[in-house]
C-alpha positions in Angstrom: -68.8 13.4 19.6 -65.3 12.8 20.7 -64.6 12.5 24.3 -61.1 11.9 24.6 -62.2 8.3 25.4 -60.8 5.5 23.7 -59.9 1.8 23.7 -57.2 -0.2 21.7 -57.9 -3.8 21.3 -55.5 -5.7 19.5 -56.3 -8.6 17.2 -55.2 -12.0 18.1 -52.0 -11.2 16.3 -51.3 -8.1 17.0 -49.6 -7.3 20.0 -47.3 -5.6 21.4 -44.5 -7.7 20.2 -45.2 -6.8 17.1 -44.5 -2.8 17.7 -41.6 -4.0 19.5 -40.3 -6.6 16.5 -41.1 -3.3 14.0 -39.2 -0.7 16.0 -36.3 -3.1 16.4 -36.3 -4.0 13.0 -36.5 -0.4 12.1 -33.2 1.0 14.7 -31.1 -2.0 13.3 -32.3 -0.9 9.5 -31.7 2.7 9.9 -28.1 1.9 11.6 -27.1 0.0 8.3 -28.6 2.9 6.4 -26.8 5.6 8.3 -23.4 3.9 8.2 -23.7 3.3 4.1 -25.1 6.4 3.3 -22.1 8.4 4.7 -19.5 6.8 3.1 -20.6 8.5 -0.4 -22.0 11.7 1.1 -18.3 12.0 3.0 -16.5 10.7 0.0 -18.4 13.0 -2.4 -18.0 16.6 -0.4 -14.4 15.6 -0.3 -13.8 14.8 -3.9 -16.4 17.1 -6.2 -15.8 20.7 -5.6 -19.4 22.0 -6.1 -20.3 19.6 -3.2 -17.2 21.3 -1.4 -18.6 24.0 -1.9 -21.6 24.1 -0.8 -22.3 21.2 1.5 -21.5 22.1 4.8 -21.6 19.8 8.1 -25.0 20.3 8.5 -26.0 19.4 5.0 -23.8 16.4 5.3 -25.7 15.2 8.6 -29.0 16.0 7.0 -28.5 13.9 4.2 -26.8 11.0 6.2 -29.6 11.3 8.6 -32.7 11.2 6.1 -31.3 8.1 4.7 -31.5 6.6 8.3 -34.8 7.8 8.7 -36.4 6.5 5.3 -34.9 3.4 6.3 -36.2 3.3 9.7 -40.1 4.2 8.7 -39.8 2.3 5.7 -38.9 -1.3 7.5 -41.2 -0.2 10.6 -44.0 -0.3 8.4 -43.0 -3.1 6.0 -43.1 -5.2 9.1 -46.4 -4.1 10.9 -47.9 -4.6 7.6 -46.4 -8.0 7.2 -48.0 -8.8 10.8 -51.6 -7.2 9.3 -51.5 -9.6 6.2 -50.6 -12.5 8.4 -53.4 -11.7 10.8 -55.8 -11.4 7.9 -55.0 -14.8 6.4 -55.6 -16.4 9.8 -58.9 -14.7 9.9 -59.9 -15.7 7.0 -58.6 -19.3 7.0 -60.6 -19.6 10.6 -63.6 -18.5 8.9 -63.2 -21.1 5.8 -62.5 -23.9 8.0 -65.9 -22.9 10.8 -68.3 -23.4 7.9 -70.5 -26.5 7.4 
């Protein structure tokens, strides 16, 4: 039964700094990507007349703009689970070290 209640508790590790570090890891990723993805795309729909032809702006921004957003998803999550492994190997060496 699901009543819209829930709580989020954060491992020791894990903390708000670390959505923070991935999202701004991410932006500054996905600006890089976006800046050397349009250099081709631009290049190309000036050069090749097929993409001339049939690459309009908004085909052009689209495929700028999916490059930035790969990039941007793809580093967010490359950090958080960075974070998770880190967290993990704490736990774990914590554990090791509390035995008798």
């Amino acid at each position: 039964m699901d009543d819209g209640f829930r709580i989020k508790i954060n491992s020791p590790k894990e903390s708000e700094m670390t959505i923070h570090d991935a999202t701004v890891s991410g932006f500054k990723n996905a600006a890089i990507a976006g800046v050397v993805a349009s250099g081709p795309v631009l290049a190309g729909c000036r050069a090749f007349p097929w993409a001339k032809a049939n690459l309009n702006y908004t085909a052009q921004a689209l495929l700028i703009s999916s490059a930035s957003i790969a990039a941007f998803f793809i580093t967010a999550d490359k950090t958080i689970l960075e974070n998770a492994k880190q967290n993990s190997r704490a736990k774990f060496n914590k554990s090791v070290s509390e035995r008798p």
